[in-house]
C-alpha positions in Angstrom: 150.6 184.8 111.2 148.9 185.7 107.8 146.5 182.8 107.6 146.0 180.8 103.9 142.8 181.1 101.8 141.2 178.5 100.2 138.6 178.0 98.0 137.8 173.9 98.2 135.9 172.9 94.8 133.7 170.1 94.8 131.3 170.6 97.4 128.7 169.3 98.2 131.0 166.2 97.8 131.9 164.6 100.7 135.7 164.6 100.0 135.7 168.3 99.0 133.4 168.6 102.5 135.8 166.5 104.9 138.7 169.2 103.8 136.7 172.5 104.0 135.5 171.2 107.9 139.1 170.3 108.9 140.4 173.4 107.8 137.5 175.6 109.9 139.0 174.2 112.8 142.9 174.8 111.5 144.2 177.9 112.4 146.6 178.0 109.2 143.8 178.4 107.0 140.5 180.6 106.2 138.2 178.8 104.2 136.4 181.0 100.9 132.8 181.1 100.7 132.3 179.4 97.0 133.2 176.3 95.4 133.6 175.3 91.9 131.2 172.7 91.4 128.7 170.4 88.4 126.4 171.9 86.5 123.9 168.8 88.0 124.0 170.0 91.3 120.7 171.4 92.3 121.7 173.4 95.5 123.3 176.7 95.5 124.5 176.9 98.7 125.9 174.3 101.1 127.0 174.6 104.7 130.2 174.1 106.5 129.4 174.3 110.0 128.3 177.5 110.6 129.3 178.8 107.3 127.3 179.3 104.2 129.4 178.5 100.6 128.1 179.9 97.7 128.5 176.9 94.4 129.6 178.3 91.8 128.5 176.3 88.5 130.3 176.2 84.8 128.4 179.1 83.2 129.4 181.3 85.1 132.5 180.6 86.7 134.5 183.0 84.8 133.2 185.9 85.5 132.8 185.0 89.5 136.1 183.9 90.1 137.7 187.2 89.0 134.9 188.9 91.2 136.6 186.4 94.5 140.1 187.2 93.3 139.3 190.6 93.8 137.3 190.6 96.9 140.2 188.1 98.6 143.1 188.8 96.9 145.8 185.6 96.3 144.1 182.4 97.4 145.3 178.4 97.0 142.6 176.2 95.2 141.8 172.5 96.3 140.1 170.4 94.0 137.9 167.2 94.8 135.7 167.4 91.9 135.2 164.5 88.8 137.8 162.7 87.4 136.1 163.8 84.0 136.8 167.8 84.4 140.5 167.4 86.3 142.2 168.7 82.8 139.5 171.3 82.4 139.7 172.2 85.8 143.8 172.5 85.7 143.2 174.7 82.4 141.0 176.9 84.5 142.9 177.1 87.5 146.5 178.3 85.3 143.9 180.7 83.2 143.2 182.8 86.2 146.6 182.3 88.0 145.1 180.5 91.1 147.7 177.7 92.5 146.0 174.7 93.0 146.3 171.3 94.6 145.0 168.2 92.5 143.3 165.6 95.0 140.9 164.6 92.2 141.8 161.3 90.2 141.5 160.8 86.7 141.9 162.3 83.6 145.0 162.8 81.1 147.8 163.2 83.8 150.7 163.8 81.3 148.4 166.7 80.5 147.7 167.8 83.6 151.7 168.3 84.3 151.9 170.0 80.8 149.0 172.7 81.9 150.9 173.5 84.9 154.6 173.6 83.6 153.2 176.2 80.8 151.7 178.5 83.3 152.6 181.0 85.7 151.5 178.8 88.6 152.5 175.8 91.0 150.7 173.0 91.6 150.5 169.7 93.4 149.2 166.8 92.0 148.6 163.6 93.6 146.5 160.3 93.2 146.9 159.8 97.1 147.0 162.5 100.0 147.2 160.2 102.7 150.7 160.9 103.9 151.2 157.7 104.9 150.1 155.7 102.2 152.3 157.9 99.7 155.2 157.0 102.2 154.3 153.0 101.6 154.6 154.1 97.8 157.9 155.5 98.5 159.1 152.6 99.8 157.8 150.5 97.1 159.5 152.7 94.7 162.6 152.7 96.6 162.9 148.6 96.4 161.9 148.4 93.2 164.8 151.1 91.6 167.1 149.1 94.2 166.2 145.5 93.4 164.7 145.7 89.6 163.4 142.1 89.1 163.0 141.0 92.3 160.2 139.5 91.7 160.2 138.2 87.9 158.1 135.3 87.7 155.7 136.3 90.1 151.6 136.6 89.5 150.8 139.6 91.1 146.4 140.9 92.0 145.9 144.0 92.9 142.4 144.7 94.4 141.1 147.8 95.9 137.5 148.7 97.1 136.4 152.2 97.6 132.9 153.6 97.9 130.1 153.2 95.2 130.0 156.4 94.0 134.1 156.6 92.8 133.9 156.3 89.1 137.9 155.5 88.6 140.0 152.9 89.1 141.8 154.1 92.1 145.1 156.4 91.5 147.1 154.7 94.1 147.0 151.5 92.6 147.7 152.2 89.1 150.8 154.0 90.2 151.9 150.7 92.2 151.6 149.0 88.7 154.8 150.9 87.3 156.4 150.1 90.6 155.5 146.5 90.6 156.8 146.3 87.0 160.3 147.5 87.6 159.9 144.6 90.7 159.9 142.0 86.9 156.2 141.5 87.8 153.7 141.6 84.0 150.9 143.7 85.1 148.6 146.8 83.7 146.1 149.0 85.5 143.3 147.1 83.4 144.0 144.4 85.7 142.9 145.8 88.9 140.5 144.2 90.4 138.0 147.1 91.2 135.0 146.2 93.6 132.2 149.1 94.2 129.2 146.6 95.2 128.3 147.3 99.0 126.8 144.2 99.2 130.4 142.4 98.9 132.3 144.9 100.8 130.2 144.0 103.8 129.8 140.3 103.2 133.0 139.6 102.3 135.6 141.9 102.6 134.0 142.7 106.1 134.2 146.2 105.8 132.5 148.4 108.2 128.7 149.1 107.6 129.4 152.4 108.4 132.6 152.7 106.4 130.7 151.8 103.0 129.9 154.9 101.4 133.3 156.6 102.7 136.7 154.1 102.2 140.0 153.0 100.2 141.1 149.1 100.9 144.2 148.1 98.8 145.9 144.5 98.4 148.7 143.8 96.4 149.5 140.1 96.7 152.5 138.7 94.9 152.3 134.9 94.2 155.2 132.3 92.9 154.7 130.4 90.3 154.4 126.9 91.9 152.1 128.6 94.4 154.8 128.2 97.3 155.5 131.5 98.3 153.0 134.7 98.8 154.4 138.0 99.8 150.7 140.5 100.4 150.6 144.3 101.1 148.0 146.0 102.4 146.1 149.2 103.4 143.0 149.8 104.7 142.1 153.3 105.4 137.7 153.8 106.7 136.2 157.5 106.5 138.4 160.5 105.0 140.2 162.6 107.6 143.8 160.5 106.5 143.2 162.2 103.2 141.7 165.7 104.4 144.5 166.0 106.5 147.5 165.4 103.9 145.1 167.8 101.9 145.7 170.7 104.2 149.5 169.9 104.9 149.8 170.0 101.3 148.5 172.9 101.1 150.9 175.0 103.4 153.6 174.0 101.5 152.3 175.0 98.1 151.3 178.5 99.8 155.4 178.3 100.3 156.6 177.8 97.2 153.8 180.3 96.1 155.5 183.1 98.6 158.9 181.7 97.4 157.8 182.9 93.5 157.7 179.8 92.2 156.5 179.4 88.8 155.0 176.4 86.2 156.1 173.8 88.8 154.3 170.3 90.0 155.2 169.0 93.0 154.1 165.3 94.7 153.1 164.3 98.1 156.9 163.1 98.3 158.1 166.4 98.4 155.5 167.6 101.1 155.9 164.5 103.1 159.8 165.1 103.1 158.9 168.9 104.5 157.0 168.1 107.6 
C-alpha cells in the first residue's frame, strides 16, 4: 500500500501537533518534514517524536513549497493554523495545486468554497472534525428539515468553552444556529455565549485542571416560554485526539477523491463520516 503524505501546517500549535503525532503512529500516512506556519514564531524547527519539521514562514513559502512538491511529489495538506489566514491559506493551497483539508475555523467561508470550486483541487472543509460531534449535527439538521418550527417560541443559550488561546467563536456552534433557526427558535451567532477565562472553567464549569488549555464544551439549552419545559444538549469533548483522529480519516478519503481526479470540489465531514 502506497502510504499518503502530508504536510500538517500550523505547528508548533498544539492542534496542528496532536495530528502530525497520530499520523507517525498510522500506517496510512507519512508525515512531511515542514509546516506552514506565522511569521511570529521564533523557532525554525519543531519535533514530532523523533522527527525534526522544518517551519516554513510567509516570505518564503513560495518558493519552498515548489522545492517539497518536487522533492515528494503529490502530497495532501492539513491546516490548523489562524482563523485570520484560512482564506489566504485556501488561496495558497489551490495556487500550487496541493489538496487540502480545512480544520482551521474562521474566516470568510462563502469564500473559502469559492477558492476551492475555481481551482483545480478538492478540499474539505469543516468547523468540526470530531466524527461524532458532526454526527450529533446531522442529526440536528435532520429534525430540523423534518420538523421546521418545532420549537417556535422557545429561548434558546448556546454556550461553549474552549481553551484560552482560541480566538473564534467556535465553528460548531455557529453552524447549530442555522439549524436551531429552521427548529422556529430567534437566534444569531453573536449570541453565543463564549467563555475563555480558566478561572471559571475550573470553578464553575468544573472542567478538568488538566483539560484547560486543550478542550471544546457545548450546551444548547432550549427553554419555553413560561419556563415549564427545558429540552439541553450537550458535548463535552477534554484533550484533542477526537479531533486528530477525524483529521486523519478525513484525510484518506480526500487522497480518494484526489486518485479518483476529482477537481474544484468541497466536501464535509458528512460525506467522510458516511464513508467509514
Amino acid at each position: 500500500m502506497n502510504r499518503i503524505k502530508i504536510m500538517v501546517n500550523g505547528l508548533p500549535g498544539k492542534m496542528a501537533a496532536g495530528v502530525a503525532k497520530n499520523l507517525l503512529t498510522d500506517e496510512r500516512f507519512v508525515l512531511i518534514n515542514h509546516s506552514l506556519t506565522g511569521p511570529e514564531i521564533e523557532q525554525l524547527v519543531c519535533d514530532i517524536y523523533s522527527i525534526s519539521v522544518h517551519l516554513v514562514k510567509p516570505d518564503i513559502r513560495n518558493q519552498v513549497i515548489e522545492k517539497i512538491k518536487e522533492a515528494e511529489g503529490p502530497f495532501i495538506c492539513v491546516d490548523y493554523t489562524h482563523p485570520t489566514v484560512v482564506n489566504s491559506n485556501a488561496e495558497f493551497y489551490c495556487k500550487h495545486e496541493l489538496p487540502f483539508v480545512m480544520g482551521t475555523t474562521g474566516g470568510d467561508r462563502i469564500k473559502l468554497t469559492e477558492t476551492v470550486q475555481k481551482s483545480k483541487i478538492p478540499a474539505i472543509i469543516a468547523p468540526n472534525m470530531a466524527k461524532q460531534i458532526v454526527g450529533f449535527q446531522a442529526m440536528i439538521e435532520y429534525a430540523a428539515e423534518t420538523f421546521p418550527n418545532l420549537f417556535t417560541g422557545y429561548r434558546l443559550e448556546i454556550k461553549e468553552s474552549h481553551q484560552k488561546g482560541k480566538a473564534d467563536t467556535s465553528g460548531t456552534a455557529k453552524a447549530m444556529v442555522g439549524y436551531f433557526n429552521k427548529l422556529g427558535l430567534e437566534f444569531t451567532p453573536d449570541e453565543i455565549l463564549k467563555v475563555r477565562d480558566p478561572i471559571i472553567q475550573k470553578n464553575e464549569m468544573s472542567i478538568p485542571e488538566e483539560y484547560l488549555s486543550g478542550h471544546g464544551w457545548h450546551t444548547y439549552q432550549l427553554t419555553s416560554q413560561d419556563g415549564t419545559v427545558r429540552f439541553a444538549f450537550t458535548h463535552n469533548v477534554n484533550g484533542r485526539e477526537i479531533y486528530a483522529q477525524g483529521t486523519l480519516d478525513a484525510v484518506a478519503y480526500l487522497h480518494k477523491k484526489v486518485t479518483d481526479g476529482v477537481r474544484g470540489q468541497v466536501f464535509s465531514m458528512v460525506e467522510v463520516l458516511k464513508s467509514t
